[in-house]
C-alpha positions as CSV (number, residue, x, y, z in Angstrom):
1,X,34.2,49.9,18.5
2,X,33.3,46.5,19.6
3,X,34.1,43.4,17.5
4,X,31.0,41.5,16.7
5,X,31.5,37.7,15.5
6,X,30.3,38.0,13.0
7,X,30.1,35.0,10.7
8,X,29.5,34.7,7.4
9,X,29.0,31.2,4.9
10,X,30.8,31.6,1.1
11,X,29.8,27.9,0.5
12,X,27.9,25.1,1.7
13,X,30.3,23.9,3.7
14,X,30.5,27.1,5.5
15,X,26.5,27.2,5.5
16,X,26.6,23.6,7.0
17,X,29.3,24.8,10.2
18,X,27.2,28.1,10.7
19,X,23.8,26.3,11.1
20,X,25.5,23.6,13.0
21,X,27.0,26.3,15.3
22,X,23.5,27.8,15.7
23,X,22.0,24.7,16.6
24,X,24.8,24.0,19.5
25,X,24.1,27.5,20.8
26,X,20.5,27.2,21.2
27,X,19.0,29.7,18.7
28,X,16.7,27.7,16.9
29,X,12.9,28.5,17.0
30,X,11.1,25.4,18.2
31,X,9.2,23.9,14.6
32,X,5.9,24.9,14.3
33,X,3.6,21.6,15.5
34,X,2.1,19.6,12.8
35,X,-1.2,19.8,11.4
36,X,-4.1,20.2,14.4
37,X,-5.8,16.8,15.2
38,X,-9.5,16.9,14.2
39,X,-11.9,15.5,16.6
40,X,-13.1,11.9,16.9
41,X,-16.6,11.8,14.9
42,X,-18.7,9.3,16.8
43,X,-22.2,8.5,16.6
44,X,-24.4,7.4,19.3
45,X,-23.9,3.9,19.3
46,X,-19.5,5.0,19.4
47,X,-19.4,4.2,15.8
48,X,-17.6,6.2,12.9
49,X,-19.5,6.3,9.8
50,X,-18.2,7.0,6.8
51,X,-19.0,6.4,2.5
52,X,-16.7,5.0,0.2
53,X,-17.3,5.3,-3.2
54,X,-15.5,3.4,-7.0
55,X,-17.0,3.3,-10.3
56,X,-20.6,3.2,-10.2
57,X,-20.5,1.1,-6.2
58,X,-21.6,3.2,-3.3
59,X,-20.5,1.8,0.4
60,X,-21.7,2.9,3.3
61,X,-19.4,2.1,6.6
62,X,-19.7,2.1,10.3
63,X,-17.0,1.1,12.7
64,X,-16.7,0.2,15.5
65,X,-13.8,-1.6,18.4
66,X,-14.2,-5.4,18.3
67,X,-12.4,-8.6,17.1
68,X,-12.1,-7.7,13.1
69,X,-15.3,-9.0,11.9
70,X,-16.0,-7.8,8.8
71,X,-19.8,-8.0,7.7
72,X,-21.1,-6.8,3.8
73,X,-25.2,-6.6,3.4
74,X,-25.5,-8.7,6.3
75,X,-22.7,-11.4,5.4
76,X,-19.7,-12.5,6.3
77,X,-16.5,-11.1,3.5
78,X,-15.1,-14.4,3.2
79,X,-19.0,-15.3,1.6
80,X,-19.6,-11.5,-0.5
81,X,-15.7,-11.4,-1.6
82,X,-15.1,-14.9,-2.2
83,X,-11.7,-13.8,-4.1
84,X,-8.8,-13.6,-1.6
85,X,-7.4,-10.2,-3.6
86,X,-10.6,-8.4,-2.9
87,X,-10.3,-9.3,0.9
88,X,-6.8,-7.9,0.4
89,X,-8.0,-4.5,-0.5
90,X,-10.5,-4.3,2.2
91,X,-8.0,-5.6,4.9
92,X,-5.1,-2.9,2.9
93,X,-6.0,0.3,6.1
94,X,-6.1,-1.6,8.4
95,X,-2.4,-3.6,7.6
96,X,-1.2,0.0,6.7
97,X,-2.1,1.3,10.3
98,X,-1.2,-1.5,12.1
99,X,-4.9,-2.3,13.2
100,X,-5.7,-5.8,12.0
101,X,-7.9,-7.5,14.4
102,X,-9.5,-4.3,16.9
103,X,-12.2,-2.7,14.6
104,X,-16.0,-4.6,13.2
105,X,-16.9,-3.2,10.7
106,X,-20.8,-3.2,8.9
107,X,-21.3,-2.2,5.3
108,X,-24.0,-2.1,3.0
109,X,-22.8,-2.0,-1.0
110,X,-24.5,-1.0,-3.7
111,X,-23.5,-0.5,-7.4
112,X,-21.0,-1.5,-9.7
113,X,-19.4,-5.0,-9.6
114,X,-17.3,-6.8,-6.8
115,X,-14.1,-5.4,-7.7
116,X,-15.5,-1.7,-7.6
117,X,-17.2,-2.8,-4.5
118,X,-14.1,-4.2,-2.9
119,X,-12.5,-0.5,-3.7
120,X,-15.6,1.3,-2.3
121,X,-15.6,-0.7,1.1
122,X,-11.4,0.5,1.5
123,X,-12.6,3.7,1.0
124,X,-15.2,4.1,3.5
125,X,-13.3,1.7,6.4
126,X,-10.4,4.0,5.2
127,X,-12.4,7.4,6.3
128,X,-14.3,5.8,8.9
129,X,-10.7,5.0,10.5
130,X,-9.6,8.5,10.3
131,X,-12.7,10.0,12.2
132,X,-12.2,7.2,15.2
133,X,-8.3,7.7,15.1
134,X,-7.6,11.2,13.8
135,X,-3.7,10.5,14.3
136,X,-4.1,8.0,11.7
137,X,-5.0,10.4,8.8
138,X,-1.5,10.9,7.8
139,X,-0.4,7.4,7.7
140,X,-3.7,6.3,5.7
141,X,-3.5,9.5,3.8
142,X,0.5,8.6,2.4
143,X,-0.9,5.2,1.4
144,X,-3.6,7.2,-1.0
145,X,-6.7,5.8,0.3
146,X,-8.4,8.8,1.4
147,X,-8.5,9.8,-2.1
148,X,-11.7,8.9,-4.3
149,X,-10.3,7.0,-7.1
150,X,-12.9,9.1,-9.8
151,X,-11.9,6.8,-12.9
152,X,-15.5,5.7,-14.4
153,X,-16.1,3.2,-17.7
154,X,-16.1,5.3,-20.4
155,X,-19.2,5.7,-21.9
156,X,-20.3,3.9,-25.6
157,X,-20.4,6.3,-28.5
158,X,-22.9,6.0,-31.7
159,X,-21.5,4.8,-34.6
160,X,-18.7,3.0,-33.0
161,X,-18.5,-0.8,-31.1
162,X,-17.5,0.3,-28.0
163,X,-16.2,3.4,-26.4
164,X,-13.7,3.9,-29.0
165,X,-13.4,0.7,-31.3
166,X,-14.4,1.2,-35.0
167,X,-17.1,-1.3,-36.3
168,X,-14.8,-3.9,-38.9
169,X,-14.2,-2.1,-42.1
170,X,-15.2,-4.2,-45.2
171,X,-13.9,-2.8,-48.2
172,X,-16.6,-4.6,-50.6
């Protein structure tokens, strides 16, 4: 009979000095490779398009390399989103990848107010980034901006003020 080594763990400090010994021996199974890449969706002027959408405001998005020029319905942001916080979302995927400054981008809004608008234009420079840079989905994807942020005003109901607030109650 031949004597196999055969090791076995009782407790996690066994478990720990087995798979440690495994990993100096050279057994491991090389990890499976991460997610495939998707292709780079360009149009014919190299441009990724893409739509954003928040509350009722609609953006549609086309980016392109360039000097970080940022143009809304044919004007400058600092001029459409003359609040500096709404220029901070915009700017938010391209601090989160580390691409300030090396994308234009063109958008035409419609819809909603400036704030939903601001929120619309992240979303759509957010997945117009991911179809020029596919490695950059998972980064922007952590950071939640690929997700469409579906909260809506909610709607006014008869016999009430508002959504939900009572008219005043007069007892007399």
């Amino acid at each position: 009979m031949a004597t196999e080594d055969n090791t076995t763990a009782t407790d996690l400090a066994d478990l720990k000095s087995v798979v440690g010994d495994a990993a100096a021996a050279g057994d491991v199974t090389p990890a499976a490779p991460a997610a495939p890449l998707r292709e780079q969706e360009l149009d014919a002027q190299g441009r990724a398009y893409a739509t954003g959408r928040r509350k009722d405001a609609t953006a549609r998005v086309w980016l392109k390399p360039g000097t970080g020029k940022v143009t809304v319905n044919g004007r400058d942001q600092e001029v459409y989103f003359a609040r500096p916080t709404l220029r901070l979302v915009i700017n938010q995927p391209f601090a989160i990848s580390g691409r300030e400054g090396q994308y234009d981008v063109v958008c035409t809004v419609s819809g909603g107010g400036l704030s939903g608008q601001a929120g619309a234009v992240k979303h759509g420079i957010s997945q117009a980034l991911t179809r020029y840079e596919p490695a950059l989905r998972s980064v922007i994807k952590a950071a939640g901006f690929l997700t469409r942020d579906s909260r809506v005003v909610e709607r006014k109901k008869y016999g009430r003020a508002k959504a939900r607030r009572s008219f005043q109650f007069s007892k007399r």
